[in-house]
PyMOL Python script that loads the backbone (N, CA, C, O; Angstrom):
from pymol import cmd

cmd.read_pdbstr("""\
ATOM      1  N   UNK A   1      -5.266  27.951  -0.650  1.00  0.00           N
ATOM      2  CA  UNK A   1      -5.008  26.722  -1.358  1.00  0.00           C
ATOM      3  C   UNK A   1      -3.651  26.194  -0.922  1.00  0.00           C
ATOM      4  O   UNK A   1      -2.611  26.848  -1.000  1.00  0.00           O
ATOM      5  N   UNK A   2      -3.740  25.074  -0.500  1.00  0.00           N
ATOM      6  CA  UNK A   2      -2.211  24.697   0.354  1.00  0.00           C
ATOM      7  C   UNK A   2      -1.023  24.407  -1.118  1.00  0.00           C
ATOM      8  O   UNK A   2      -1.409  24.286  -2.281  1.00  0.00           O
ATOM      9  N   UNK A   3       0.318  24.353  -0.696  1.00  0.00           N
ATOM     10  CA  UNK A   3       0.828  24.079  -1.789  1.00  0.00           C
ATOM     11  C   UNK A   3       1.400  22.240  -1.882  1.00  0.00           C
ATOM     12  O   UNK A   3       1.098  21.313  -1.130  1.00  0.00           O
ATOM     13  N   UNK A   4       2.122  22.245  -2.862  1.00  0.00           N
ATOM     14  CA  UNK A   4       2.479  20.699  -3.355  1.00  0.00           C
ATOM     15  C   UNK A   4       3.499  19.882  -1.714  1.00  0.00           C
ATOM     16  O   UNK A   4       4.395  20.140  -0.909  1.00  0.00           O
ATOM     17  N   UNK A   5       2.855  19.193  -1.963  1.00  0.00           N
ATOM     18  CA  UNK A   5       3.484  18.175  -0.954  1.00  0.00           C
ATOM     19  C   UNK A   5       4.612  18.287  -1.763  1.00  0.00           C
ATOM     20  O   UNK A   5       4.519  18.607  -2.948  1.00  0.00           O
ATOM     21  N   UNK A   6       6.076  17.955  -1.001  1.00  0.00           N
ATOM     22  CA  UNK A   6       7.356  17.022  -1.489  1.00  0.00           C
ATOM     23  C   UNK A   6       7.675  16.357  -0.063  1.00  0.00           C
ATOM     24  O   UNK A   6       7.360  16.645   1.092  1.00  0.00           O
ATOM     25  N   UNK A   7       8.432  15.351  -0.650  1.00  0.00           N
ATOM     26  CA  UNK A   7       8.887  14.224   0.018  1.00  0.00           C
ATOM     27  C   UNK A   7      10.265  14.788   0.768  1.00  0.00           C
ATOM     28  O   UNK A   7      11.048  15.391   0.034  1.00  0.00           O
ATOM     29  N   UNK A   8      10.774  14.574   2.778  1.00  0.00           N
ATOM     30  CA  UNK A   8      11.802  14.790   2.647  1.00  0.00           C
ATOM     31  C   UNK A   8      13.305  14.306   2.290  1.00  0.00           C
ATOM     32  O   UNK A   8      13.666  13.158   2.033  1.00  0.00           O
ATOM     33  N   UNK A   9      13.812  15.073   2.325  1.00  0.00           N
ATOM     34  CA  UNK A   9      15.569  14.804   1.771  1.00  0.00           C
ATOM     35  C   UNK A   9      16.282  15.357   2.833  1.00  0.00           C
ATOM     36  O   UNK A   9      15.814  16.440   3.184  1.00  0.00           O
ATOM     37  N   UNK A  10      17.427  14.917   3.575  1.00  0.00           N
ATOM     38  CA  UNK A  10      18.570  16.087   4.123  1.00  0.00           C
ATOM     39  C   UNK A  10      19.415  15.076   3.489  1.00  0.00           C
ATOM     40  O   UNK A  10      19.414  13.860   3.295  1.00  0.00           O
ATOM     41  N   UNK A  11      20.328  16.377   3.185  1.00  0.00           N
ATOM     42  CA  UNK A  11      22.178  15.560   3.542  1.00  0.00           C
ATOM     43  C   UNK A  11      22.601  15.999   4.748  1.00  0.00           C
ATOM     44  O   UNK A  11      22.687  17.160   5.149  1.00  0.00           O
ATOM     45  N   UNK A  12      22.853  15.006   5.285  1.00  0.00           N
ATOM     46  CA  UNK A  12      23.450  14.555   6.770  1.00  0.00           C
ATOM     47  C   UNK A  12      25.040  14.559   6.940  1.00  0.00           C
ATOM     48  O   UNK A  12      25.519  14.655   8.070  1.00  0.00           O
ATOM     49  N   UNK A  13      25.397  14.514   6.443  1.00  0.00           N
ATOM     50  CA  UNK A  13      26.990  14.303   6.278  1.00  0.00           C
ATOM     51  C   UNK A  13      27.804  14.206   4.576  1.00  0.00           C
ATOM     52  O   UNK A  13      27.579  13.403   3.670  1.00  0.00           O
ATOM     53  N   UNK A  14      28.644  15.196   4.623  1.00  0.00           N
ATOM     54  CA  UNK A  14      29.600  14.786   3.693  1.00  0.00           C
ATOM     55  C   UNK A  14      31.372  15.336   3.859  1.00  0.00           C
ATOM     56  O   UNK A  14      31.990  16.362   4.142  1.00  0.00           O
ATOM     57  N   UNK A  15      31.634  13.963   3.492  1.00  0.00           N
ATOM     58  CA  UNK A  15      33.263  13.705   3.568  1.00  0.00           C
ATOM     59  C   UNK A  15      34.204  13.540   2.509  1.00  0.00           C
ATOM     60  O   UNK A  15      33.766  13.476   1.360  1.00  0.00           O
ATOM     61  N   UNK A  16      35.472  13.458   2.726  1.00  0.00           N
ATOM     62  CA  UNK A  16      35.990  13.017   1.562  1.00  0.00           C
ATOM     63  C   UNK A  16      36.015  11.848   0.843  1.00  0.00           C
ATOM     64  O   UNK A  16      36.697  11.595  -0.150  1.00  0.00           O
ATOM     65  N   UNK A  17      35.055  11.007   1.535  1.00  0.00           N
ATOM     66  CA  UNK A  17      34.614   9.312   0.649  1.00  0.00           C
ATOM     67  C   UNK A  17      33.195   9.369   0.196  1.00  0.00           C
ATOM     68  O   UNK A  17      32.635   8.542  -0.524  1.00  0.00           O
ATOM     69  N   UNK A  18      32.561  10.719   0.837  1.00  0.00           N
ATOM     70  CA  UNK A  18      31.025  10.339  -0.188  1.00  0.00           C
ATOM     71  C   UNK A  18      30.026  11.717   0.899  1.00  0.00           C
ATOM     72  O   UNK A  18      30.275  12.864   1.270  1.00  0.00           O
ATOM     73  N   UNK A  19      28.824  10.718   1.063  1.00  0.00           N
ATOM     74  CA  UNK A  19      27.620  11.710   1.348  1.00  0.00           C
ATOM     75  C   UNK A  19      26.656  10.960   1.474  1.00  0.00           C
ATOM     76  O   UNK A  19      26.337  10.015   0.753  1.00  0.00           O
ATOM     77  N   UNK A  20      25.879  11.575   2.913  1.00  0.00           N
ATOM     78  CA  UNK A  20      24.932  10.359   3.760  1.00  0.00           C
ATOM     79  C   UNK A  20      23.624  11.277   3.085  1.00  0.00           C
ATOM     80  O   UNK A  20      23.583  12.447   2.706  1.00  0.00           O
ATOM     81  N   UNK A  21      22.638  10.247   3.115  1.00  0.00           N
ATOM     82  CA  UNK A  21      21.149  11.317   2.867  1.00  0.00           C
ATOM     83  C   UNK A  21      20.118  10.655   4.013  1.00  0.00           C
ATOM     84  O   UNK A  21      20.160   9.532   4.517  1.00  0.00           O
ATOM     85  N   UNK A  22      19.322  11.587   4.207  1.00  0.00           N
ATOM     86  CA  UNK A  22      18.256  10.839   5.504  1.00  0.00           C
ATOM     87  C   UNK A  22      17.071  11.302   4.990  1.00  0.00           C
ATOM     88  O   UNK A  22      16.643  12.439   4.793  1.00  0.00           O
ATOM     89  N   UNK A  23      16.530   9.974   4.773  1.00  0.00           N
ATOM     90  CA  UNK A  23      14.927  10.016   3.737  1.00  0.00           C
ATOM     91  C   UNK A  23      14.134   9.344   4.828  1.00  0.00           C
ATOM     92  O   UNK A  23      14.188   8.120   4.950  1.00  0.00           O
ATOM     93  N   UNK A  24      13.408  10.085   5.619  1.00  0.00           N
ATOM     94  CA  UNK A  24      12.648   9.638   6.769  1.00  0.00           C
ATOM     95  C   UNK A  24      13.722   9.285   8.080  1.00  0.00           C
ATOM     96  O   UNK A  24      14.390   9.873   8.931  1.00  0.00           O
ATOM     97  N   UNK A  25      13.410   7.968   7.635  1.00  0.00           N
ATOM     98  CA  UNK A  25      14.164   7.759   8.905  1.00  0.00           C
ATOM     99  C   UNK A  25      14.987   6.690   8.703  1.00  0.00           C
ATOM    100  O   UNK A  25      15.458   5.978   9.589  1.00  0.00           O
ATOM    101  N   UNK A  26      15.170   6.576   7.415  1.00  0.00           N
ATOM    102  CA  UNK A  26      16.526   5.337   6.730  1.00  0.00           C
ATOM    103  C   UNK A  26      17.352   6.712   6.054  1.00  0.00           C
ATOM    104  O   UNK A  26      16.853   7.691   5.500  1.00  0.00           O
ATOM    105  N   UNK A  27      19.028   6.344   6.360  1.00  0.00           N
ATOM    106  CA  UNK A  27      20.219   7.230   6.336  1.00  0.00           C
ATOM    107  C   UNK A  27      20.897   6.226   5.095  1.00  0.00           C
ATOM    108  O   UNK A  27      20.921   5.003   5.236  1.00  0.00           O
ATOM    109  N   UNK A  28      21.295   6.724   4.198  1.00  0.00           N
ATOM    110  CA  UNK A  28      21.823   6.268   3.089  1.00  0.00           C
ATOM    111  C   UNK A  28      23.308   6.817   2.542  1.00  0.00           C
ATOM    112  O   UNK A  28      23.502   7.986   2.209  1.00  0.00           O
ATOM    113  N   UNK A  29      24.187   5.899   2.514  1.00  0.00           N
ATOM    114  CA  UNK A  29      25.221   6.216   1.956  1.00  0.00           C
ATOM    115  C   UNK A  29      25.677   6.787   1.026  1.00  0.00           C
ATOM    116  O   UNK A  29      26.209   5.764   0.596  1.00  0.00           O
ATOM    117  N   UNK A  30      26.013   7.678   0.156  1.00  0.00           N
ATOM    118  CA  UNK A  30      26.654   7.798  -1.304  1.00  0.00           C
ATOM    119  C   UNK A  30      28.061   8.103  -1.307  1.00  0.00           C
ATOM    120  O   UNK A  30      28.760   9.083  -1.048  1.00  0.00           O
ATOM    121  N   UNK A  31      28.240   6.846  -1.715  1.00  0.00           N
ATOM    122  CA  UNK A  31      29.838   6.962  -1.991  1.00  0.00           C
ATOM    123  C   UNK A  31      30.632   7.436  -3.271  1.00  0.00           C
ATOM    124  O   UNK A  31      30.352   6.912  -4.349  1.00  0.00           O
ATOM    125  N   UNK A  32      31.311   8.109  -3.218  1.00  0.00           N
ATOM    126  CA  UNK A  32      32.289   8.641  -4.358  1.00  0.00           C
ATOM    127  C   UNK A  32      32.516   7.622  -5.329  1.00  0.00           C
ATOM    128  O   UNK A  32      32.392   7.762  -6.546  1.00  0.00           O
ATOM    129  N   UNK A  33      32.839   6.642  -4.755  1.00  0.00           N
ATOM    130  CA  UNK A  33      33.307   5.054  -5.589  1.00  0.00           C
ATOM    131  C   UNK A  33      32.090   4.901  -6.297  1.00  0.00           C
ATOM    132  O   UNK A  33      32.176   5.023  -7.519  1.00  0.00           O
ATOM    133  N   UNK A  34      31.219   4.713  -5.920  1.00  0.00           N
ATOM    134  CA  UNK A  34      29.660   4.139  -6.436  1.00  0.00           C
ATOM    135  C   UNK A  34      28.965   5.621  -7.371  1.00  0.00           C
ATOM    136  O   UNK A  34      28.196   5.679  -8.332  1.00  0.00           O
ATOM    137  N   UNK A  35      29.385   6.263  -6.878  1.00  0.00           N
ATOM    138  CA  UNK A  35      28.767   7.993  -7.601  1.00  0.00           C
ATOM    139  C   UNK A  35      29.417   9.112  -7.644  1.00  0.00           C
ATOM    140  O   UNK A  35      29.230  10.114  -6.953  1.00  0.00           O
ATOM    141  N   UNK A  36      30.617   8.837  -8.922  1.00  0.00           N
ATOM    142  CA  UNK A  36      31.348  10.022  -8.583  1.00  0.00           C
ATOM    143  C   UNK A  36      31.435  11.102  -9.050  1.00  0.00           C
ATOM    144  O   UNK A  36      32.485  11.732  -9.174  1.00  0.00           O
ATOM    145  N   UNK A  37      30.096  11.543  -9.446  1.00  0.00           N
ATOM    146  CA  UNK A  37      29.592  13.217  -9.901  1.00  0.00           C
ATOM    147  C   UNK A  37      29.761  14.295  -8.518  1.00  0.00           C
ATOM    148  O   UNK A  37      30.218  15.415  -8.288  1.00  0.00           O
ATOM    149  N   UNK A  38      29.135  13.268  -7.844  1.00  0.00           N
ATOM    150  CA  UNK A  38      29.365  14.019  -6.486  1.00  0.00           C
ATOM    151  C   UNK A  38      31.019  14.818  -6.318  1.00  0.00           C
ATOM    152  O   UNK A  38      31.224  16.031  -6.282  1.00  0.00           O
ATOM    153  N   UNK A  39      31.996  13.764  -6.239  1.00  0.00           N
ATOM    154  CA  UNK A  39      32.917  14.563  -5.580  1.00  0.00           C
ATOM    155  C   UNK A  39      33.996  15.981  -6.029  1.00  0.00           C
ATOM    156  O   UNK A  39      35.022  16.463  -5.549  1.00  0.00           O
ATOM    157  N   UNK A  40      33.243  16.245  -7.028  1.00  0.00           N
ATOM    158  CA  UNK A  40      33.504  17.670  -7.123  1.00  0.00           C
ATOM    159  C   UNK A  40      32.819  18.649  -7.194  1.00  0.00           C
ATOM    160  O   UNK A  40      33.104  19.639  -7.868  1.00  0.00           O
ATOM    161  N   UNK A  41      31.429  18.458  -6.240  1.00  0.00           N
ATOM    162  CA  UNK A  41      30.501  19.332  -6.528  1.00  0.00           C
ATOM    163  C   UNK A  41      30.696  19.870  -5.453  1.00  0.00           C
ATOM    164  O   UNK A  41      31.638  19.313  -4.892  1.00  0.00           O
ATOM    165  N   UNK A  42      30.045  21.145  -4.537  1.00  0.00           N
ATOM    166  CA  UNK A  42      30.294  22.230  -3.801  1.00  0.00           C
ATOM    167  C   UNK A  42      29.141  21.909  -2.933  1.00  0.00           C
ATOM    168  O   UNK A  42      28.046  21.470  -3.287  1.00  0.00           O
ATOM    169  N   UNK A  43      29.636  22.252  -1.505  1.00  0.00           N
ATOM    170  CA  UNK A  43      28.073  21.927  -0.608  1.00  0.00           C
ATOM    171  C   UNK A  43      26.793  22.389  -1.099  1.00  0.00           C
ATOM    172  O   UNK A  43      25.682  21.859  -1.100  1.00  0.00           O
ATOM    173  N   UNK A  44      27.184  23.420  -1.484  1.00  0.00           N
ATOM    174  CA  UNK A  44      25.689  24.271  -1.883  1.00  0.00           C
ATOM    175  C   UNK A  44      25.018  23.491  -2.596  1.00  0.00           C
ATOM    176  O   UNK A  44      23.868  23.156  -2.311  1.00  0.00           O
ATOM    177  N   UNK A  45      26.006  22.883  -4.192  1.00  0.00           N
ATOM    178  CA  UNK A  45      25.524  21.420  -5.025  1.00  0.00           C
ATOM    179  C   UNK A  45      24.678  20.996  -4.295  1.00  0.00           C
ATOM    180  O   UNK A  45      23.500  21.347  -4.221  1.00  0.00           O
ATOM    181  N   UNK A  46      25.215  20.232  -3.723  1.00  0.00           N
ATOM    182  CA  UNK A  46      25.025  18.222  -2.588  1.00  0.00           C
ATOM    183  C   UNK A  46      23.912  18.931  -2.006  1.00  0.00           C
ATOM    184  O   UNK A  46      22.896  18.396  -2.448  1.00  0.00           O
ATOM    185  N   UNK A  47      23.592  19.939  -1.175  1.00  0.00           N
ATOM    186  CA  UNK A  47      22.488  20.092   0.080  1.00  0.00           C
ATOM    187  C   UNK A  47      21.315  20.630  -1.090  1.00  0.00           C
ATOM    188  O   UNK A  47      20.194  20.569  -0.586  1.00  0.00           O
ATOM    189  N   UNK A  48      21.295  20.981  -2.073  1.00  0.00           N
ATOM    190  CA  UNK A  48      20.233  21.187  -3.096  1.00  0.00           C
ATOM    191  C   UNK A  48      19.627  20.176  -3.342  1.00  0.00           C
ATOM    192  O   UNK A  48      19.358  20.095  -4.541  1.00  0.00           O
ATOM    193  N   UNK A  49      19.288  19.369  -2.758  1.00  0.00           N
ATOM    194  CA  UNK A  49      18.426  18.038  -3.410  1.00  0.00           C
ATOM    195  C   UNK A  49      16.804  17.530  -2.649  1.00  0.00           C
ATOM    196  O   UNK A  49      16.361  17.263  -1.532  1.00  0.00           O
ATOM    197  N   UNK A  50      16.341  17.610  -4.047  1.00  0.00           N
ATOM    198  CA  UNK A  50      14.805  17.703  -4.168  1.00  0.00           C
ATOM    199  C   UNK A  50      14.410  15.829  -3.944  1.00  0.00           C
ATOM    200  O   UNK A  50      15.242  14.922  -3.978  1.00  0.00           O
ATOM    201  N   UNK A  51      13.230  15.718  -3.768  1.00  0.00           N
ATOM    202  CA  UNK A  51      12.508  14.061  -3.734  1.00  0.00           C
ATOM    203  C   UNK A  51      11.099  14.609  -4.268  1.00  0.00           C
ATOM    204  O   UNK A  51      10.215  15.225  -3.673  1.00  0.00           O
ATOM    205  N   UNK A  52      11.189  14.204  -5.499  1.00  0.00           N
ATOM    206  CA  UNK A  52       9.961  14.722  -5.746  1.00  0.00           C
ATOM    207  C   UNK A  52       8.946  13.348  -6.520  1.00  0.00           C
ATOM    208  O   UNK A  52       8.101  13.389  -7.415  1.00  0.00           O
ATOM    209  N   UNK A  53       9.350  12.507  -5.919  1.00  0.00           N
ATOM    210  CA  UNK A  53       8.585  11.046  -5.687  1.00  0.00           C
ATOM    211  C   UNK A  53       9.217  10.279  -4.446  1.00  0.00           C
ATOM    212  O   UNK A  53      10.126  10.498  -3.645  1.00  0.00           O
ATOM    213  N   UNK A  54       8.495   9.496  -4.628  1.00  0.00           N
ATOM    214  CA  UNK A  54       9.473   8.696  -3.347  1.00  0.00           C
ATOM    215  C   UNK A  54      10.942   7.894  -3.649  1.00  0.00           C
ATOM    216  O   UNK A  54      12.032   7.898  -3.078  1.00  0.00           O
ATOM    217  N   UNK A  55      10.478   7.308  -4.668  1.00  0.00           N
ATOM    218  CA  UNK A  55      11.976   6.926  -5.013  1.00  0.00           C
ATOM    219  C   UNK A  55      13.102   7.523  -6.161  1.00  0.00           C
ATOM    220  O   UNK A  55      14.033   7.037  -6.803  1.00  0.00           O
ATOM    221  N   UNK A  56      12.509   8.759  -6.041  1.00  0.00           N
ATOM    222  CA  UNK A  56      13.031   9.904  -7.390  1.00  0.00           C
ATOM    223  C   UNK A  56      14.050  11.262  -6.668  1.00  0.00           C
ATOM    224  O   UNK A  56      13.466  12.309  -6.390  1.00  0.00           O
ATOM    225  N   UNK A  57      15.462  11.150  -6.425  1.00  0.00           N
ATOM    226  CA  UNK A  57      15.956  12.017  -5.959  1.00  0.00           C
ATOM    227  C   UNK A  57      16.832  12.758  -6.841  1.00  0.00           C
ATOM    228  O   UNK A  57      17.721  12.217  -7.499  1.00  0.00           O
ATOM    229  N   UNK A  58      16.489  14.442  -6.857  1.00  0.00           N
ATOM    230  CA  UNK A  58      16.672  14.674  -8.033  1.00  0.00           C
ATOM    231  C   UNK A  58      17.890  16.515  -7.163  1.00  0.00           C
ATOM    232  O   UNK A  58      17.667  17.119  -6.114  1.00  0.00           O
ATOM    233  N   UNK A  59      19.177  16.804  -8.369  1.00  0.00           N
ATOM    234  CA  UNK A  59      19.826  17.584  -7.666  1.00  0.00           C
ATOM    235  C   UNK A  59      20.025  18.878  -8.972  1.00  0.00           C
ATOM    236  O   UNK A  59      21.014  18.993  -9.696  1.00  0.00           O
ATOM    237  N   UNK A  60      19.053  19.559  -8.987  1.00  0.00           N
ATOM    238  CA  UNK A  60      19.116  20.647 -10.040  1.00  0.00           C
ATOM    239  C   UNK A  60      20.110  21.581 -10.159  1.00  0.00           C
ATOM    240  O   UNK A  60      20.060  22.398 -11.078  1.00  0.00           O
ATOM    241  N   UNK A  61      21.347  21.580  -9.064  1.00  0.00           N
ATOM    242  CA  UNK A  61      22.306  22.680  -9.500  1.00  0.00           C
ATOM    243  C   UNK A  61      23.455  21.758 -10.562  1.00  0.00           C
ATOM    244  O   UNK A  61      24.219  22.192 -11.424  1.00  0.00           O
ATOM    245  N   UNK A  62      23.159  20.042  -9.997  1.00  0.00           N
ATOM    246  CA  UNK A  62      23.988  19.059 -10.778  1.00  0.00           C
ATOM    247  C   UNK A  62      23.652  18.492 -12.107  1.00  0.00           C
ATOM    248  O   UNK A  62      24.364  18.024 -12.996  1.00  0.00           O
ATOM    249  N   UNK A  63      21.898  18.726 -11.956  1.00  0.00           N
ATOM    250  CA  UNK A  63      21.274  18.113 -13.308  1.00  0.00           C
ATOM    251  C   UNK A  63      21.706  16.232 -12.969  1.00  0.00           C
ATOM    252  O   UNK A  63      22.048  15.393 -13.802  1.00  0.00           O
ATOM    253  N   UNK A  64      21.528  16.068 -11.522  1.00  0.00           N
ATOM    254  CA  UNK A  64      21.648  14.482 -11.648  1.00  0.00           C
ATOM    255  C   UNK A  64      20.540  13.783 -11.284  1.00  0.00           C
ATOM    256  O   UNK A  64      20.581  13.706 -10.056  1.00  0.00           O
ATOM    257  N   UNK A  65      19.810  13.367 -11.597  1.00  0.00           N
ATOM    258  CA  UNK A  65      18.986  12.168 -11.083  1.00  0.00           C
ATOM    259  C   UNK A  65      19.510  10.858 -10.649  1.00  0.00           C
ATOM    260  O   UNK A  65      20.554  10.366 -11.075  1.00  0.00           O
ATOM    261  N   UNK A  66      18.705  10.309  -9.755  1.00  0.00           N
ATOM    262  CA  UNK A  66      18.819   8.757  -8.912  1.00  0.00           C
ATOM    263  C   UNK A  66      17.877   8.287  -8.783  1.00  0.00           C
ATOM    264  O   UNK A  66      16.963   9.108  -8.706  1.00  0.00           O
ATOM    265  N   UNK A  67      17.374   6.583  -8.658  1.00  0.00           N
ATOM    266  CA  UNK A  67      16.562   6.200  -8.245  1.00  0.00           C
ATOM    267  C   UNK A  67      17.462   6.137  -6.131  1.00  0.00           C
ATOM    268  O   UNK A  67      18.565   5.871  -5.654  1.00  0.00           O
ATOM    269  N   UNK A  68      16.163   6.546  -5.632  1.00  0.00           N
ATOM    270  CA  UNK A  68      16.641   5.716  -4.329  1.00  0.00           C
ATOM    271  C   UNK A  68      17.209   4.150  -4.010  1.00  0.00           C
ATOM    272  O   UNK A  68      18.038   3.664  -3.240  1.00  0.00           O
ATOM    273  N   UNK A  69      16.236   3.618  -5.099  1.00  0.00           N
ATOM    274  CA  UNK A  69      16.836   1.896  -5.171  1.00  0.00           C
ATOM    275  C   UNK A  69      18.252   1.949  -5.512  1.00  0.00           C
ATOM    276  O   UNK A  69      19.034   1.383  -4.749  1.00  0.00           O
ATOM    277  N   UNK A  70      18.654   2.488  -6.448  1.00  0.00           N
ATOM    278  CA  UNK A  70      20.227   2.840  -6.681  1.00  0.00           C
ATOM    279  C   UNK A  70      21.025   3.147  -5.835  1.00  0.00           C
ATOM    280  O   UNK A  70      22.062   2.488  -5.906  1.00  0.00           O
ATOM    281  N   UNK A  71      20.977   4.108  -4.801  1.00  0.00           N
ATOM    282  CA  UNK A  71      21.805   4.203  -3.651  1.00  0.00           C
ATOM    283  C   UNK A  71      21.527   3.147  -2.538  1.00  0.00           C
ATOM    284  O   UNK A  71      22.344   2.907  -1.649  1.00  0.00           O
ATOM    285  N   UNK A  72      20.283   2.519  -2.654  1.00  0.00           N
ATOM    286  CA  UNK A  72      20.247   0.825  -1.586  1.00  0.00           C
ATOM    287  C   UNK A  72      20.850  -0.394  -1.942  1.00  0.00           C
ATOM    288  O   UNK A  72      21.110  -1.311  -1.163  1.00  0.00           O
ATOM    289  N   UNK A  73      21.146  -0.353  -3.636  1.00  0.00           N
ATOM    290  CA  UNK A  73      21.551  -1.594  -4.247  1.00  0.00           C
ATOM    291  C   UNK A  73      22.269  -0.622  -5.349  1.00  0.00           C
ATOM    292  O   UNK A  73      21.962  -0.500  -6.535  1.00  0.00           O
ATOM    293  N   UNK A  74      23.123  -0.084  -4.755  1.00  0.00           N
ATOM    294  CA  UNK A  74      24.189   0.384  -6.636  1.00  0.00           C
ATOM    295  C   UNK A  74      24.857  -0.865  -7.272  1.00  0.00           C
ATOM    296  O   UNK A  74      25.301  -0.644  -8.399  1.00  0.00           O
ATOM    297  N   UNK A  75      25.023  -2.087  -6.820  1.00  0.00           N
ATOM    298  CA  UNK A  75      25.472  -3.013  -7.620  1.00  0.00           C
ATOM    299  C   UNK A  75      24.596  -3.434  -8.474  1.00  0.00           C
ATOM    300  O   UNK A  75      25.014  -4.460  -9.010  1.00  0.00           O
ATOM    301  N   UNK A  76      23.596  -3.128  -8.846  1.00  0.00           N
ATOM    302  CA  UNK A  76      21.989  -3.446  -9.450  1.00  0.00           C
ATOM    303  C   UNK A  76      21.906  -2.459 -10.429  1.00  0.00           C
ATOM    304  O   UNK A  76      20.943  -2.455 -11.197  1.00  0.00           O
ATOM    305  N   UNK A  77      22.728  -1.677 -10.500  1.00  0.00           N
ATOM    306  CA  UNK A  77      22.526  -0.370 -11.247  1.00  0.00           C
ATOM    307  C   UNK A  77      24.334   0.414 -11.695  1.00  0.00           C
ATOM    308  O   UNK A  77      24.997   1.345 -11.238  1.00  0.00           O
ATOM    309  N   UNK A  78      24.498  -0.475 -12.661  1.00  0.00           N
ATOM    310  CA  UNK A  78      25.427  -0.376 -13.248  1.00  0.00           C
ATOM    311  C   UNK A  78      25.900   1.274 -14.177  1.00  0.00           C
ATOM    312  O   UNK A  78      25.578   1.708 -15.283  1.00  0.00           O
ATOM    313  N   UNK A  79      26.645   1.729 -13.245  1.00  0.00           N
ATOM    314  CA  UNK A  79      27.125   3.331 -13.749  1.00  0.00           C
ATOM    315  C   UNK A  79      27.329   3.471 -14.795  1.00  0.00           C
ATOM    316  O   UNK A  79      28.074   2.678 -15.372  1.00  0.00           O
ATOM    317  N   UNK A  80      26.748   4.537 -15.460  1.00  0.00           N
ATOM    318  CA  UNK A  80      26.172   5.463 -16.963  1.00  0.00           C
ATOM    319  C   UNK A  80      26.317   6.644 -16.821  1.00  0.00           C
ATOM    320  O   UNK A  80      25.789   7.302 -15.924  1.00  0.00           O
ATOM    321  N   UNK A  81      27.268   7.197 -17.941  1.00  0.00           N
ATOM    322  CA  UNK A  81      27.273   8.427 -17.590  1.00  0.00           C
ATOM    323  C   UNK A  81      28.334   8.883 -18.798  1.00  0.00           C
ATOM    324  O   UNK A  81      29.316   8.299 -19.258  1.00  0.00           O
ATOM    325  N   UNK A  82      27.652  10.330 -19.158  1.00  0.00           N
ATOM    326  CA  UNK A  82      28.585  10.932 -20.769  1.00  0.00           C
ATOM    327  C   UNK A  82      29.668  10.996 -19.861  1.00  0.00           C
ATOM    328  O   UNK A  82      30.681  10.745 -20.514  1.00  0.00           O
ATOM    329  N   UNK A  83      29.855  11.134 -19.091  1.00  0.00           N
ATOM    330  CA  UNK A  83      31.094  11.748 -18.243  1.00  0.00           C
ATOM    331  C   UNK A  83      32.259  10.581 -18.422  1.00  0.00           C
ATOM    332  O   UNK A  83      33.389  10.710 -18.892  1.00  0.00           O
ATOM    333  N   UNK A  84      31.439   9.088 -17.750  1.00  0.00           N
ATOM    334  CA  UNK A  84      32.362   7.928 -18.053  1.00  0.00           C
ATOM    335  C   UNK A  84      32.776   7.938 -19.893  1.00  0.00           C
ATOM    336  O   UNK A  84      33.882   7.522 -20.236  1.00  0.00           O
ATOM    337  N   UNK A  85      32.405   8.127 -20.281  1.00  0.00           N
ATOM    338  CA  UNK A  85      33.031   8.193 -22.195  1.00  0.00           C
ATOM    339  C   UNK A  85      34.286   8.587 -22.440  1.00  0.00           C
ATOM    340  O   UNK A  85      34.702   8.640 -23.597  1.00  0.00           O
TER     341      UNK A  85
END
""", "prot")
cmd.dss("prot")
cmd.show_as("cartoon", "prot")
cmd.util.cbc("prot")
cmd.orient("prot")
């Protein structure tokens, strides 16, 4: 019995301004400025990340979810977060 399809994910790069992801064959930015849970998380964090829809990218050592539309248009998607409080 074959098992569950998932969708791929790499992280491609990360720096001290953010973190690229490559979902097929479109490379996506995440910037610290635009998402900044990221920049204190640990590679091991950041390279843990699941797609388990197509536009559902999800990072279980962070407990963060994203839409993909969010990292194509973060001005569309105005930052939320207990953290900002």
């Amino acid at each position: 019995m074959p098992g569950t399809d998932t969708l791929a994910v790499e992280v491609t790069h990360v720096s001290a301004h953010g973190l690229w992801l490559l979902l097929g064959d479109e490379e996506l930015a995440v910037p610290y400025a635009e998402f900044p849970w990221f920049k204190k998380a640990t590679i091991e964090q950041i390279v843990a990340v699941e797609r388990p829809t197509e536009n559902h990218l999800y990072w279980p050592l962070l407990d963060i979810d994203l839409s993909v539309e969010s990292l194509r248009n973060p001005q569309d998607f105005p930052r939320v977060s207990v953290l900002d409080a």
